[in-house]
C-alpha positions as CSV (number, residue, x, y, z in Angstrom):
1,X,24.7,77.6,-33.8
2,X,27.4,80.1,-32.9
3,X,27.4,81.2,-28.9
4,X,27.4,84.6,-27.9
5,X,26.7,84.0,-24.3
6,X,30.5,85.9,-23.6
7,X,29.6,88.8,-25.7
8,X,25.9,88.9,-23.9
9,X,27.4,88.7,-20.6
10,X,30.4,90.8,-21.2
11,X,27.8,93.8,-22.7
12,X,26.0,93.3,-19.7
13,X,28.7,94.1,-17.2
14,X,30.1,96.7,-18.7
15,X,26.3,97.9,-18.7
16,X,25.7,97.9,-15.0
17,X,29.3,98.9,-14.2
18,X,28.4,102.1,-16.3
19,X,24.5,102.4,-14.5
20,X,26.8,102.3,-11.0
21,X,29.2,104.9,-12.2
22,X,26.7,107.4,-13.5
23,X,24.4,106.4,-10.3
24,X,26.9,106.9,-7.8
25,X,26.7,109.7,-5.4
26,X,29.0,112.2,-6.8
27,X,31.4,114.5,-4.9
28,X,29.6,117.4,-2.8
29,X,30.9,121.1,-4.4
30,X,33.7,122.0,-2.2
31,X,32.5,124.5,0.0
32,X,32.3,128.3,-0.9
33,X,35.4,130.3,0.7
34,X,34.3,133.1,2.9
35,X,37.0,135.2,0.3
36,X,35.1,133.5,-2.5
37,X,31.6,134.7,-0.7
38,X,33.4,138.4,0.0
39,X,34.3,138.7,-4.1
40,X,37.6,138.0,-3.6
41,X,39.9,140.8,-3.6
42,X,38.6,143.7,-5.6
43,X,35.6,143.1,-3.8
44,X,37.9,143.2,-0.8
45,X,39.4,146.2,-1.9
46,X,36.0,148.0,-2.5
47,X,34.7,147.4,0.8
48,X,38.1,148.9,2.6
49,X,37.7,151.7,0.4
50,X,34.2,152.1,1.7
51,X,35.2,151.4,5.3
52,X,38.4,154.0,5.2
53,X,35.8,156.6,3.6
54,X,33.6,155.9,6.6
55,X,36.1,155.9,9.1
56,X,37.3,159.3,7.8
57,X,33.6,160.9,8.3
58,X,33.3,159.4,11.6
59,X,33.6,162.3,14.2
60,X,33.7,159.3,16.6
61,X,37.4,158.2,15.5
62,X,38.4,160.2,12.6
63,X,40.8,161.4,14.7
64,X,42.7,158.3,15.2
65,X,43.2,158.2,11.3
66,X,43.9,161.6,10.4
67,X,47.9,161.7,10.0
68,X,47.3,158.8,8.0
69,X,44.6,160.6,6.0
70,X,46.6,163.4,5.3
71,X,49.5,161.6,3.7
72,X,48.4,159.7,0.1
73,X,51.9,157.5,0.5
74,X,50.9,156.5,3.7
75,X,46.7,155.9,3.1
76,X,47.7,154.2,0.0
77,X,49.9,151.5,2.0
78,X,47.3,151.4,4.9
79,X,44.5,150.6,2.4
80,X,46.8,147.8,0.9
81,X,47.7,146.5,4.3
82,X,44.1,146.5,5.0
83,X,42.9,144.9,2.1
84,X,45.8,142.1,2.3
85,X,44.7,141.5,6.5
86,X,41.2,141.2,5.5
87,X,41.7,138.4,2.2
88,X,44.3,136.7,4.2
89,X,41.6,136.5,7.3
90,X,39.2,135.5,4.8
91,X,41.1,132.6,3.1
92,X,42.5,134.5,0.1
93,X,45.7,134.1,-1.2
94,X,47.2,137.5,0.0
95,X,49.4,138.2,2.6
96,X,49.4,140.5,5.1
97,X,52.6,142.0,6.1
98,X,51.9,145.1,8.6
99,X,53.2,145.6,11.9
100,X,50.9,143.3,15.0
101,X,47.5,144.8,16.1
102,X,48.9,145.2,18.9
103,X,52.4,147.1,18.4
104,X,49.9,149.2,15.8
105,X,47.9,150.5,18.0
106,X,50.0,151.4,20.9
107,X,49.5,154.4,22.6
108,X,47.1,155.1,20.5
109,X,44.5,154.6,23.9
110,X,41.7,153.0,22.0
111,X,38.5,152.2,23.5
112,X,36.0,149.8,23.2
113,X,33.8,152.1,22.5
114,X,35.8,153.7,19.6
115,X,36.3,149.9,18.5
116,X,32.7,149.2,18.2
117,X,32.6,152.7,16.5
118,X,34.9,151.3,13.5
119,X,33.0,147.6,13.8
120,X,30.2,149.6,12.8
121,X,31.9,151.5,9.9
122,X,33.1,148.5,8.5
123,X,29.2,147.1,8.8
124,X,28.3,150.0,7.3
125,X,30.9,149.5,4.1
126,X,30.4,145.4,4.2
127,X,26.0,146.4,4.0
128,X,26.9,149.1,0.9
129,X,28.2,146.5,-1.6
130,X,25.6,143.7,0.0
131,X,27.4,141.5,1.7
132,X,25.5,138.5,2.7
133,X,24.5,138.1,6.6
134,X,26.8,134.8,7.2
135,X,29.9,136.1,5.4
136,X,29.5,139.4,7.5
137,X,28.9,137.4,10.5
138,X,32.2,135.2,9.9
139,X,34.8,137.9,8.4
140,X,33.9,139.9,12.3
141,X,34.5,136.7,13.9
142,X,37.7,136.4,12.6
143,X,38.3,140.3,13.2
144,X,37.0,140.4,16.8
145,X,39.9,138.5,18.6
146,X,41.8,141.5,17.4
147,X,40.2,144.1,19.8
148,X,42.0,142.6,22.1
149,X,45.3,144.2,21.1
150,X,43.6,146.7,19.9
151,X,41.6,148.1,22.8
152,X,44.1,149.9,25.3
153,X,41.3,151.6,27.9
């Protein structure tokens, strides 16, 4: 009588090493981005195009925006600056370049009040292309510290 007691106990380890593998807790999915939950950049860009638009009708602030509205050269580059502050905020892989918040917007004697005006706006644009609540609630969170270099009165 031949023996296979190796092979029958060989077969059964590689058996339960291959139960324990395929049992084994995997890996939890790496966490969602908030620039992966935006739409990553041309949903980015959509939502400054939105916001700029908003901005632009808002008799609130227009005003602050106009010289830059007026010039395409200009609106182009302050969209992509925009865009690039807001993926780079998020996560993404872009970089923002622009002058500080704060050497930006000097002189310009912002308010709180005209910075809660353009906090709405971009609400406004981030609700258009359905933005979910907790994205919209993190990308502000990482805006707001900027009011303070923002907001001169």
């Amino acid at each position: 009588m031949v023996r296979k007691r190796p092979v029958l106990v060989v077969t059964m380890t590689l058996m339960a090493a291959l139960v324990a593998a395929t049992a084994a807790p995997q890996a939890a999915p790496k966490a969602k981005s908030l620039y992966d939950g935006l739409g990553g950049k041309s949903a980015i860009t959509a939502v400054v195009d939105a916001f700029v638009a908003n901005c632009a009708g808002d008799k609130r602030i227009n005003v602050f925006f106009a010289s830059v509205a007026s010039d395409p050269a200009r609106l182009a580059k302050f969209k992509t600056n925009l865009v690039n502050q807001i993926c780079e905020a998020a996560g993404g892989p872009c970089k923002y370049t622009g002058k500080s918040m704060k050497e930006a917007h000097a002189g310009m004697g912002v308010s709180s009040a005209d910075f809660n005006a353009l906090v709405e706006d971009l609400v406004a644009a981030l609700d258009k292309f359905n933005v979910a609540e907790a994205d919209k609630k993190t990308l502000l969170g990482v805006l707001g510290p900027m009011k303070a270099d923002i907001v001169e009165k």
